[in-house]
C-alpha positions as CSV (number, residue, x, y, z in Angstrom):
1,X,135.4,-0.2,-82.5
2,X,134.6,-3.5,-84.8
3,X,137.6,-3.7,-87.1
4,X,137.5,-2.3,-90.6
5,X,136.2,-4.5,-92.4
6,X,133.1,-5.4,-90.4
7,X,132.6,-1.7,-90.0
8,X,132.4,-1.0,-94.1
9,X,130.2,-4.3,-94.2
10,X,127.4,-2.7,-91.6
11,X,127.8,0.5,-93.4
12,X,126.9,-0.8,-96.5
13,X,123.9,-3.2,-94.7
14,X,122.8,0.7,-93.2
15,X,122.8,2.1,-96.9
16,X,121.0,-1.2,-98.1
17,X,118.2,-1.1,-96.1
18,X,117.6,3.0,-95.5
19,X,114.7,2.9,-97.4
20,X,112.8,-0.1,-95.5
21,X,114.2,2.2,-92.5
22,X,112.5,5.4,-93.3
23,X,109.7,3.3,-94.3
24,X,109.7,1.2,-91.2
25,X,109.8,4.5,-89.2
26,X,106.9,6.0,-90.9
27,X,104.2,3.1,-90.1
28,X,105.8,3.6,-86.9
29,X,104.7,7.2,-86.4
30,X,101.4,6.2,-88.3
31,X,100.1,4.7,-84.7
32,X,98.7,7.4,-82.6
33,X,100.1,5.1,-79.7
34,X,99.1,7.2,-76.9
35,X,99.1,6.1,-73.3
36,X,96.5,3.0,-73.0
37,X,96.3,3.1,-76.7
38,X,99.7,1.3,-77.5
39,X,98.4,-2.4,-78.0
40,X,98.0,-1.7,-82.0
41,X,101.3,-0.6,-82.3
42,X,103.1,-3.1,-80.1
43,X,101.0,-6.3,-81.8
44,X,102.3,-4.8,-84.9
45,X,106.1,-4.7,-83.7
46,X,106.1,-8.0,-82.5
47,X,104.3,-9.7,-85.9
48,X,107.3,-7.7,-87.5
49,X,110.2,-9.1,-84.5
50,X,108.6,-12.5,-85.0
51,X,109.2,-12.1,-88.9
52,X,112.8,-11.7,-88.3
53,X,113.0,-14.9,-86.1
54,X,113.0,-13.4,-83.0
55,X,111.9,-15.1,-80.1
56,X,109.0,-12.8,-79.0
57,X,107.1,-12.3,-75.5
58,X,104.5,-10.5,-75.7
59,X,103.1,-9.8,-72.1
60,X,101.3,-6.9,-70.3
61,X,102.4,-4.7,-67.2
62,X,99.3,-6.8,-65.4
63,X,100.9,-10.3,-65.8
64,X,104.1,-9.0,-64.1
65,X,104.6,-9.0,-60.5
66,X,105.3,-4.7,-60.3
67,X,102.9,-3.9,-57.4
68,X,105.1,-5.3,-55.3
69,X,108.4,-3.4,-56.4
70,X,109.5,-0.6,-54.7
71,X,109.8,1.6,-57.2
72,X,106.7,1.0,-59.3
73,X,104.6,4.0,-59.7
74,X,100.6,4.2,-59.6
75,X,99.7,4.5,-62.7
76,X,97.6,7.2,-64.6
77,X,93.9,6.3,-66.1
78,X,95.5,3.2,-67.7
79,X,94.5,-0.4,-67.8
80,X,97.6,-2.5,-66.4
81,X,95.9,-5.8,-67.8
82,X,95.9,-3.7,-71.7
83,X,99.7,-1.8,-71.3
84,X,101.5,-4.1,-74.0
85,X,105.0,-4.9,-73.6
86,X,107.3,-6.7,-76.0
87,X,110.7,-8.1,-75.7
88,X,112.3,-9.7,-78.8
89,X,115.4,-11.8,-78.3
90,X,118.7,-13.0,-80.3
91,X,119.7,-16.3,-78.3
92,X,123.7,-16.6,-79.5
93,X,124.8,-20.0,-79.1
94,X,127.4,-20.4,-77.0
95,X,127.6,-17.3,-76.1
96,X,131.3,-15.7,-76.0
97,X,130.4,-11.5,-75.7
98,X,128.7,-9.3,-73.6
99,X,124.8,-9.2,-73.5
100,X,122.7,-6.5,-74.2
101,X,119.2,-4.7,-73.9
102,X,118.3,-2.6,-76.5
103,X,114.6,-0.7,-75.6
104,X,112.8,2.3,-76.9
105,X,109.3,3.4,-75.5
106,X,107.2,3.7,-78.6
107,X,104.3,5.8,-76.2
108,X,104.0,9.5,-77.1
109,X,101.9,12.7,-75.3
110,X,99.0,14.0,-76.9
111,X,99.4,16.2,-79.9
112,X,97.0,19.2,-78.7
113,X,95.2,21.1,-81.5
114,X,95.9,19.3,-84.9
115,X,95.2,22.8,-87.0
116,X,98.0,24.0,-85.6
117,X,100.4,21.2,-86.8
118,X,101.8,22.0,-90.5
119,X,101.5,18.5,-91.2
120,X,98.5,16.3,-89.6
121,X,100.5,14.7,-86.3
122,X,100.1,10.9,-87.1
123,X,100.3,11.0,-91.5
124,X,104.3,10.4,-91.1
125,X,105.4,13.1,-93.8
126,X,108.9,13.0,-95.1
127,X,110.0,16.5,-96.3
128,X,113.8,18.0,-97.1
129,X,115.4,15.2,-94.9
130,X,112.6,15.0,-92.3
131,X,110.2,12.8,-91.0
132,X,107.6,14.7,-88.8
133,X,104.7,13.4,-86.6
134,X,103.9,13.1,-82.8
135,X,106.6,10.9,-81.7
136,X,108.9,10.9,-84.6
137,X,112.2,12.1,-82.5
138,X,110.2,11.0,-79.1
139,X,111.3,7.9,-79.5
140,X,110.0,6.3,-82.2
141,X,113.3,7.2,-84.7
142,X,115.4,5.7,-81.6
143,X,113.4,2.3,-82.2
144,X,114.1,1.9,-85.8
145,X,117.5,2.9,-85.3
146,X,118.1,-0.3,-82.5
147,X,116.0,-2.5,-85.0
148,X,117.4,-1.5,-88.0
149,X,121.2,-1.9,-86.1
150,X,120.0,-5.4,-85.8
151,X,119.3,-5.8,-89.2
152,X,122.1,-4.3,-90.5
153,X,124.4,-7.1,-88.7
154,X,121.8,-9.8,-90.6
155,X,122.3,-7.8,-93.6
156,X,126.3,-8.0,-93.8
157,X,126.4,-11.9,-93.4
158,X,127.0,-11.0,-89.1
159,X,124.8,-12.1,-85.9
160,X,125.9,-11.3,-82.3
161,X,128.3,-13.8,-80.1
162,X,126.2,-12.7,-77.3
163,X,122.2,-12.5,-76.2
164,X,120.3,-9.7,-77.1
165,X,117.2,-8.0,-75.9
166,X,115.3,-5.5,-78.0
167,X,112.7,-4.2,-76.3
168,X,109.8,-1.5,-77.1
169,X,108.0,-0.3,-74.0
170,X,105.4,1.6,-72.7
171,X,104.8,4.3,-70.0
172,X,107.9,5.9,-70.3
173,X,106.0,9.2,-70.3
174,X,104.1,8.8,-67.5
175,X,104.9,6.3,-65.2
176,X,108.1,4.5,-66.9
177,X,106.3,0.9,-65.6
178,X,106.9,-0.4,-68.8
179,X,110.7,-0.3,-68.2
180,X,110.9,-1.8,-64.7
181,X,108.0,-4.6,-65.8
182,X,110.9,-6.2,-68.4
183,X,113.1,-6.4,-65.5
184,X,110.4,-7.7,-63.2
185,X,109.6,-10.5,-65.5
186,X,113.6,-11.6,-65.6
187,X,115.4,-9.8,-68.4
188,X,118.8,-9.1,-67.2
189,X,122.4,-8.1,-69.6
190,X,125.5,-6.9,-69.3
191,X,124.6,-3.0,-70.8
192,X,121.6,-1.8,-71.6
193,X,121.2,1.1,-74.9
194,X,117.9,3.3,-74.9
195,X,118.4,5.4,-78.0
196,X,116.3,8.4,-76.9
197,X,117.2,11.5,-79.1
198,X,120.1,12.4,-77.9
199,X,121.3,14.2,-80.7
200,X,124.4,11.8,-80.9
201,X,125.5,12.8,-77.1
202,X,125.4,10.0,-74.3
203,X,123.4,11.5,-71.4
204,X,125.3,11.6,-68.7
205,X,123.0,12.6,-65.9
206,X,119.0,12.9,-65.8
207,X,116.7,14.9,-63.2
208,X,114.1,12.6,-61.3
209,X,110.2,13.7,-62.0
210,X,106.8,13.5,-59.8
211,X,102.9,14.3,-60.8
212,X,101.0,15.1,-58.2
213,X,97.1,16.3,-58.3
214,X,96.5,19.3,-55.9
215,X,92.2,19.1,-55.3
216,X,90.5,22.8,-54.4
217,X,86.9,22.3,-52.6
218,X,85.0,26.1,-52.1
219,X,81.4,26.9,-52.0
220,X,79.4,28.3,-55.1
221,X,77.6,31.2,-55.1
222,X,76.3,33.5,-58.0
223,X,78.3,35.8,-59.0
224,X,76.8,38.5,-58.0
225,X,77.6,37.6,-54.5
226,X,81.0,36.4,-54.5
227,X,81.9,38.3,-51.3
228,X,79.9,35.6,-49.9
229,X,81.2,32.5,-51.1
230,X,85.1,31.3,-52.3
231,X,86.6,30.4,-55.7
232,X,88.5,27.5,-55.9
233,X,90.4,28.2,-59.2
234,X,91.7,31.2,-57.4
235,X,92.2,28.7,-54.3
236,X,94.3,26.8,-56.8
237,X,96.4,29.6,-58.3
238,X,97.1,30.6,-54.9
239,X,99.0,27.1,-54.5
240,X,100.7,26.9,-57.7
241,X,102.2,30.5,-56.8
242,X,103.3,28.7,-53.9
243,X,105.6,26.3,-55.5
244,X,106.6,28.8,-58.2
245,X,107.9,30.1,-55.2
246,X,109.4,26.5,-53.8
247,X,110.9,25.7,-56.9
248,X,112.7,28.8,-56.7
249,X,114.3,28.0,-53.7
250,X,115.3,24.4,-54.6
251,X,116.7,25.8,-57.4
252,X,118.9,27.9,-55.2
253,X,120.4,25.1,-53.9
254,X,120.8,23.3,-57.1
255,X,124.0,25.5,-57.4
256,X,126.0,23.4,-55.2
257,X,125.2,19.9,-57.0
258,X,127.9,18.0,-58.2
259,X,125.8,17.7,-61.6
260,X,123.7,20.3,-61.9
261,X,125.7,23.7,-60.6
262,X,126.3,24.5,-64.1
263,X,122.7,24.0,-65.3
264,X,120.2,27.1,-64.9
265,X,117.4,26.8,-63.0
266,X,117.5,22.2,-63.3
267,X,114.2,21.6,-61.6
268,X,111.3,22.8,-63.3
269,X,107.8,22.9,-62.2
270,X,105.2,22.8,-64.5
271,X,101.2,22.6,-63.8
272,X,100.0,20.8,-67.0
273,X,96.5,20.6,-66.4
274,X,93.5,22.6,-65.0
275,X,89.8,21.8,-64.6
276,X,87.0,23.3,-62.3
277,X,84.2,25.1,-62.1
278,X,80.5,24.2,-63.9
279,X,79.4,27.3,-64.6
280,X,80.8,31.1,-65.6
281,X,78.3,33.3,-63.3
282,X,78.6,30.8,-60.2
283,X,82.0,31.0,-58.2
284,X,83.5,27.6,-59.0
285,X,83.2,25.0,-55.8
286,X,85.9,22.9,-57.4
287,X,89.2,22.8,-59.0
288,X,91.9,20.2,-60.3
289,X,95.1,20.8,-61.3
290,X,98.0,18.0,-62.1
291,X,101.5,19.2,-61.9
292,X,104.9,17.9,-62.5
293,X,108.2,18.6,-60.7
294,X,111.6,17.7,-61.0
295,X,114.3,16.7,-58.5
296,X,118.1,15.9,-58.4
297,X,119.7,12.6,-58.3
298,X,121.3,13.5,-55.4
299,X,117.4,14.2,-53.8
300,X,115.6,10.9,-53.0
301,X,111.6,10.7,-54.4
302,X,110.3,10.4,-50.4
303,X,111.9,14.0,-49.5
304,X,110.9,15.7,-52.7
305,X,107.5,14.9,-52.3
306,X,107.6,15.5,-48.7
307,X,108.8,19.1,-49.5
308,X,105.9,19.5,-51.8
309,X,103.5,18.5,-49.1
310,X,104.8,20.9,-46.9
311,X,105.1,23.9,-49.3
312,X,101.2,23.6,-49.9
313,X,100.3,23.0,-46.4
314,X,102.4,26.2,-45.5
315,X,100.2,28.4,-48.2
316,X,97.1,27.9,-47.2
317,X,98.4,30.5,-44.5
318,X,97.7,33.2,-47.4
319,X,94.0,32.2,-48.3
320,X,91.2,32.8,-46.1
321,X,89.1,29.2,-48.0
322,X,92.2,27.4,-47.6
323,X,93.3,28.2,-44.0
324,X,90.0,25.7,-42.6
325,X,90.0,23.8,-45.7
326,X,93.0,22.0,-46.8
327,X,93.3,21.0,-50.5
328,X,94.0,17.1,-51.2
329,X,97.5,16.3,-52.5
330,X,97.1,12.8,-55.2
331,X,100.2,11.4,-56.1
332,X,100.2,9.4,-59.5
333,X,101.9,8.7,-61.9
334,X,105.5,9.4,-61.8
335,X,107.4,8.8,-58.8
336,X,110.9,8.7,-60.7
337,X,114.4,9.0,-59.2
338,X,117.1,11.0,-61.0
339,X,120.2,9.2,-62.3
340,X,124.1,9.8,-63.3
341,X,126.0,7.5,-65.5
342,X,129.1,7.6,-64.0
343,X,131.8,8.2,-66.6
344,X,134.5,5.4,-66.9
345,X,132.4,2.2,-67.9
346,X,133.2,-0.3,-70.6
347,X,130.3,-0.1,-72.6
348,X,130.5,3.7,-72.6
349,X,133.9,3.3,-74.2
350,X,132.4,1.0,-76.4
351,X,129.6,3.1,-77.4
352,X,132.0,6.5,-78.1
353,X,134.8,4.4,-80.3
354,X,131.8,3.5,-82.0
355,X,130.4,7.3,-82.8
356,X,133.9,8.6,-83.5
357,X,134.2,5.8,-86.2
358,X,130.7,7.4,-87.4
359,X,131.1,10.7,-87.0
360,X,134.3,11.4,-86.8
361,X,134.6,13.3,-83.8
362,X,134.4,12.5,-80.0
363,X,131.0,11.7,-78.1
364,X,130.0,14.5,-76.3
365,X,128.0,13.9,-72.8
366,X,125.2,16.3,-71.7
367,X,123.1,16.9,-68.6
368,X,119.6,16.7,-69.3
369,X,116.7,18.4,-67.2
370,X,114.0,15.6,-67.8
371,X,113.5,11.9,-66.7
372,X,114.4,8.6,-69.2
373,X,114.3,4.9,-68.9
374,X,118.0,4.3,-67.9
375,X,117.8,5.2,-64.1
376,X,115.7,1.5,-64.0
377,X,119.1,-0.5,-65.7
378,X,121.5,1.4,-63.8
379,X,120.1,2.8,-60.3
380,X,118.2,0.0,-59.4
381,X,120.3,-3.3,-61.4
382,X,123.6,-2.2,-61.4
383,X,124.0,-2.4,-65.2
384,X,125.9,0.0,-67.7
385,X,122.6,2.4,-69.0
386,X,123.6,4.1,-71.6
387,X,121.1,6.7,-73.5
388,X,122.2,8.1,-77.0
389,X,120.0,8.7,-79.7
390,X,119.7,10.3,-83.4
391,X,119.1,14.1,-83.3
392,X,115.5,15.8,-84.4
393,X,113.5,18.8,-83.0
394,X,109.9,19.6,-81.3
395,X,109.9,17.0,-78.5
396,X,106.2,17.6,-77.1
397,X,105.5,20.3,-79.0
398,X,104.0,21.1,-82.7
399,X,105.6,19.7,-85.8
400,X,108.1,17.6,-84.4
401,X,110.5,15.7,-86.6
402,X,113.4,13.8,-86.9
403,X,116.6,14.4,-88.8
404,X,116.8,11.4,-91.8
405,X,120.6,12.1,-92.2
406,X,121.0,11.4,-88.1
407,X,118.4,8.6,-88.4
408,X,121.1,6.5,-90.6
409,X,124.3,7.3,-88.3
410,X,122.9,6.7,-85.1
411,X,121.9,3.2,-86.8
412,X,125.0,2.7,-88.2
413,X,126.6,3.9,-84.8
414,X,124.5,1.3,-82.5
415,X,125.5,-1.4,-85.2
416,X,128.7,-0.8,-84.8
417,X,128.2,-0.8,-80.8
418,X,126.7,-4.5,-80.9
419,X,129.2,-5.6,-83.1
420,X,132.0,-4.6,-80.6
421,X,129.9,-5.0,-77.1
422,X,128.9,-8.4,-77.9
423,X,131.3,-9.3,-80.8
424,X,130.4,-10.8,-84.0
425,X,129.9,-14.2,-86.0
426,X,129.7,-15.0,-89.4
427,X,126.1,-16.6,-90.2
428,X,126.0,-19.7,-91.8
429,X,124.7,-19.2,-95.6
């Protein structure tokens, strides 16, 4: 924990600058930046990093070398060459502290039917101690929290003794290429803080995630004769009964992980989208569905979808169509290990002095049943990742919002977290 004095100093810089903050936060949610539709936002955020005397790059998933890592995954209906990623950096000189990444994702998921929002999903309202809009708590409070953290040292007179990366990304919901293209083109630190909402808890383990598309060919006949011919939306159910029934299972044996025993029912199988037929009185000759599954850390991306593989070769036992005609199995998008933080680190007992100067109470740690950022920093580069965020509600879902009161602790938290993690020096007035 910074010592006193530099702690009531970024406290006061918080306070100070709330308002911009809020503000900040709001043009932030004002950006429907949904996937392939992020370049606004991010030209925006580096026209504001570059204010701030930053030194920005600005540079798309396409001008990184990614197709040849390992662990990129294909991505979904997007553009590489028009996926905007920006990485702003503090250059200390002379460095004497630890170095740092600081990245948020700033895409969101689609907001679904906006009548049924209380507030339109991009306007950015501020109510009773809320901000709500489609990514307000997913992540886009997280961003101004590690920018505003940053400002808040600028404010009190401080600058970091170490270099710092701040970095907003894209993909994170779908792919998580954004991530692992900053660390293809170079950017490396000591720890690495993605303040996803959290709700002031470190995450100590996440699941891993795939999307798969399961394809369903019959042949159409009217309706009158369907004896005659096949349906492949009932094709399709029959499959995604199938691994209901395989999720069940690995479930089952989710009791006996080290991480997970304790969590009901961790992996969770969800198909997310459905299309097929062309017409209501002819027995549909085709059917799409995309899916998502999850997976343990302790279960490596080639078995899990190996496993899928097999469960729907195995059902088309049960359907007549299927048994001659096997469905097509598309993998895209993510392709995502799971990851554990292993208790113990430095920069984790940075980051939880930090909170109980805050909030006056210990950092909790949770186990979380979907996929973040951090398994890129600390699977694949050996890096402290640590992910703790401000606390809000509706993640995906109607209304969502983000708690105000949160918003300005968890920034005055991750100050204090920089201050200590890469210590502090007076700027020359």
């Amino acid at each position: 924990m910074p010592e006193q004095s530099v702690q009531d100093r970024l406290r006061k810089a918080v306070d100070a600058n709330f308002d911009s903050e809020v503000a900040f936060l709001t043009e932030l949610v004002r950006f429907p930046s949904l996937r392939g539709r992020e370049a606004p936002l991010q030209d925006w955020v580096a026209r504001q990093m570059a204010a701030r005397g930053y030194a920005v790059d600005r540079f798309t998933i396409a001008e990184t070398p990614l197709e040849a890592h390992p662990k990129a995954a294909p991505m979904v209906e997007v553009d590489p060459a028009g996926s905007v990623q920006v990485v702003a950096t503090h250059r200390a000189k002379d460095p004497t502290g630890r170095s740092l990444i600081l990245q948020g994702h700033i895409d969101v998921v689609p907001e679904g039917p906006k009548e049924m929002w209380t507030h339109p999903p991009y306007a950015g309202v501020v109510r009773d101690g809320w901000l709500y809009g489609r990514g307000a708590n997913d992540m886009k409070a997280g961003v101004a929290c590690m920018i505003f953290a940053m400002d808040a040292l600028r404010e009190a007179g401080l600058e970091p003794a170490a270099d710092v990366h701040i970095q907003t990304v894209t993909e994170e919901e779908s792919t998580g290429n954004g991530a692992l293209a900053t660390l293809a083109r170079g950017y490396r630190a000591e720890a690495c803080l993605i303040p996803e909402p959290t709700g002031h808890t470190i995450t100590r383990a996440h699941t891993g995630t795939l999307w798969f598309r399961v394809r369903v060919r019959g042949v159409p006949v009217h309706v009158a004769q369907a004896q005659t011919g096949t349906n492949a939306i009932l094709s399709a159910m029959h499959i995604i009964q199938a691994l209901q029934q395989h999720t069940k299972v690995v479930n089952e044996a989710a009791r006996s992980d080290r991480w997970y025993a304790e969590i009901q029912d961790p992996i969770k199988f969800n198909p997310g989208i459905i299309r097929g037929g062309d017409w209501a009185s002819s027995t549909p000759a085709w059917c799409e569905v995309d899916c998502r599954i999850g997976l343990l850390p302790s279960t490596e991306v080639a078995d899990a979808m190996a496993a899928v593989e097999r469960c729907i070769q195995d059902s088309r036992a049960g359907d007549t169509f299927l048994a001659n005609n096997p469905p097509e199995v598309i993998w895209h998008g993510f392709q995502a290990d799971g990851f554990v933080q292993e208790p113990g680190t430095e920069a984790e007992a940075v980051l939880a002095a930090a909170h109980q100067s805050v909030f006056q109470a210990p950092m909790e740690a949770r186990i979380t049943t979907a996929v973040n950022d951090t398994r890129y920093y600390g699977r694949y580069y050996d890096m402290p990742a640590l992910c703790y965020g401000p606390s809000g509600e509706g993640n995906h879902g109607f209304d969502e919002r983000t708690n105000l009161d949160s918003l300005r602790k968890t920034t005055l938290t991750i100050a204090s977290f920089i201050a200590d993690w890469c210590g502090v020096r007076e700027i020359a007035r």
